[in-house]
C-alpha positions as CSV (number, residue, x, y, z in Angstrom):
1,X,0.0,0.0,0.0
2,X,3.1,2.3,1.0
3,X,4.3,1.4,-2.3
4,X,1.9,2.6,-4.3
5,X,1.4,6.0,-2.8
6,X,4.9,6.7,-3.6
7,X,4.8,5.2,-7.0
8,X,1.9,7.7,-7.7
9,X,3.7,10.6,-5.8
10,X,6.8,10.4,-7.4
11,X,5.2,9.7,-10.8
12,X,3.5,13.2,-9.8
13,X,6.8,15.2,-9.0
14,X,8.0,14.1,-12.8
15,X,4.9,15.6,-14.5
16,X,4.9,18.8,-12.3
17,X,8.4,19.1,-12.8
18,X,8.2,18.3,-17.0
19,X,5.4,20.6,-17.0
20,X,7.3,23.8,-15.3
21,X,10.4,22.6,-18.2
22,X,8.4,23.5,-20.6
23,X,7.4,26.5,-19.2
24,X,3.6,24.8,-19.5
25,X,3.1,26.9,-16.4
26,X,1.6,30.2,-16.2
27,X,4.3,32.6,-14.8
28,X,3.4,36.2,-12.9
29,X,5.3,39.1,-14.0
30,X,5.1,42.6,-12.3
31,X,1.7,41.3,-10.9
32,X,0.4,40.5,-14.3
33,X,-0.7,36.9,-15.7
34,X,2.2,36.3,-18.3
35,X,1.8,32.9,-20.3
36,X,5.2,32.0,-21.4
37,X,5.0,30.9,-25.0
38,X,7.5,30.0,-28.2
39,X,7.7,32.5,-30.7
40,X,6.6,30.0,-33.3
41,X,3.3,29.4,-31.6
42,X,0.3,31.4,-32.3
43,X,-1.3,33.5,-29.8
44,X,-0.1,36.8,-28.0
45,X,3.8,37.2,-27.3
46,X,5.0,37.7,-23.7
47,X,5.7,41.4,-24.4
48,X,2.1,42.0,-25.4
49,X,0.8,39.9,-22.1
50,X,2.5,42.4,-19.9
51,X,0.9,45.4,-21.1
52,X,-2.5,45.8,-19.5
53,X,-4.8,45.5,-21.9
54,X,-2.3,43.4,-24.3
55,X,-4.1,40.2,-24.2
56,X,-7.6,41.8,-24.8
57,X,-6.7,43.9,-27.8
58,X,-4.9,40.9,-29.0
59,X,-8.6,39.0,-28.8
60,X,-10.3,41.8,-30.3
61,X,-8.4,42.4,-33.0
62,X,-7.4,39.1,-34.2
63,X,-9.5,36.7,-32.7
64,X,-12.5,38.0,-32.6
65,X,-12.8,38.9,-36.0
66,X,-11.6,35.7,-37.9
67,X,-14.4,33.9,-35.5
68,X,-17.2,35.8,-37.1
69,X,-15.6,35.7,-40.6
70,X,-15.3,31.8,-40.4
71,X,-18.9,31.6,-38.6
72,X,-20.7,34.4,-41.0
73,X,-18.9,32.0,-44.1
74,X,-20.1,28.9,-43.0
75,X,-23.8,30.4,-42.5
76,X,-23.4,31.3,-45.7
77,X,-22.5,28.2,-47.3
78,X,-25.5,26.8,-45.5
79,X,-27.7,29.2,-46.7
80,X,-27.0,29.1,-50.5
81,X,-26.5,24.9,-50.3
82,X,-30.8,25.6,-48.9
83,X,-31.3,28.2,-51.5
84,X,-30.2,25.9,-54.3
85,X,-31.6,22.6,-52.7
86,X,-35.4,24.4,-52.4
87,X,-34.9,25.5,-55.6
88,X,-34.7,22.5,-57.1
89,X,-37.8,21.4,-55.0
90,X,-39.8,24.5,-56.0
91,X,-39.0,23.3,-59.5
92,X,-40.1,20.0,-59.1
93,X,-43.0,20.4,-57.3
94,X,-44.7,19.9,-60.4
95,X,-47.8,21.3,-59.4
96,X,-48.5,19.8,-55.9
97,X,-48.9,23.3,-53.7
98,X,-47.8,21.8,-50.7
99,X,-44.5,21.0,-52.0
100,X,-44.4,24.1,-53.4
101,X,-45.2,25.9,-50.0
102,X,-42.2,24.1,-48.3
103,X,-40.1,25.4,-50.7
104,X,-40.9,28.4,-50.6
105,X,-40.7,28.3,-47.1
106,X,-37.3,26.8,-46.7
107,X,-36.3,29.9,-49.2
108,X,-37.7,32.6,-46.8
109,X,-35.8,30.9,-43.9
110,X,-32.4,30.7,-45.3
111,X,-32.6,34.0,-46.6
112,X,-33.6,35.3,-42.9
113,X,-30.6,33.0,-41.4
114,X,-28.1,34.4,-43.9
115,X,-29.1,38.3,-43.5
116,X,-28.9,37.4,-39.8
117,X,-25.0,36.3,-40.1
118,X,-24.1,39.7,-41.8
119,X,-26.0,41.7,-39.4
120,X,-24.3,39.7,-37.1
121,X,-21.1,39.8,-38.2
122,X,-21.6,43.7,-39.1
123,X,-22.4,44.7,-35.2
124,X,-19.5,42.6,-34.6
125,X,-17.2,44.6,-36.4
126,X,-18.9,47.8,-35.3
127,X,-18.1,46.7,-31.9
128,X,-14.5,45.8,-32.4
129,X,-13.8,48.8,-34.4
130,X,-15.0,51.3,-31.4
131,X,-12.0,53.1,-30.2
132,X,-12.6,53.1,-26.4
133,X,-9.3,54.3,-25.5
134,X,-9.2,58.0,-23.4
135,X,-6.7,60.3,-25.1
């Protein structure tokens, strides 16, 4: 039993300690969260963590912005792939209205679901773009 919980301890002291190698760790620098990171990774560098508002600008302007153009592009594909696939339903209704009327239903939504994405993605961009900074 004693065994064990020294087997498990010391397997314990190796990760902690491979983990703080690595630099895996988050350090504190002057008081601020600092991540210590490669310069080959993505992601804010050290020198931009340490300013105060490094890591939030950082977000804003580079994050946030490729999440709603990769989110506002995939509602689109959507949207057109439902365009072109009640199109071809419309077309082929041949006749029976309640085809037809599904259709054209399916049309109205993905039209509403794509103009939502670039509203969306236009407050988004109104939001990021405000300059909130006292001068």
């Amino acid at each position: 039993m004693n065994k064990k919980i020294t087997t498990k301890a010391a397997i314990a002291i190796v990760l902690l300690a491979n983990l703080v190698s690595q630099g895996v760790l988050v350090a504190y620098a002057d008081g601020n969260l600092v991540t210590p990171k490669p310069d080959l990774l993505p992601g804010p560098l050290q020198s931009t963590q340490e300013s105060a508002a490094g890591v939030r600008t950082w977000f804003a302007n580079k994050i946030l912005p490729a999440w709603t153009q990769g989110i506002v592009g995939f509602v689109a594909m959507i949207a057109f792939a439902m365009l072109i696939y009640s199109g071809i339903r419309y077309l082929t209704a041949y006749g029976n209205e309640e085809a037809a009327q599904s259709a054209k239903k399916v049309i109205i939504y993905s039209l509403v679901g794509l103009l939502l994405a670039l509203f969306s993605y236009t407050i988004v961009s109104i939001i990021v773009n405000i300059d909130l900074s006292t001068s």
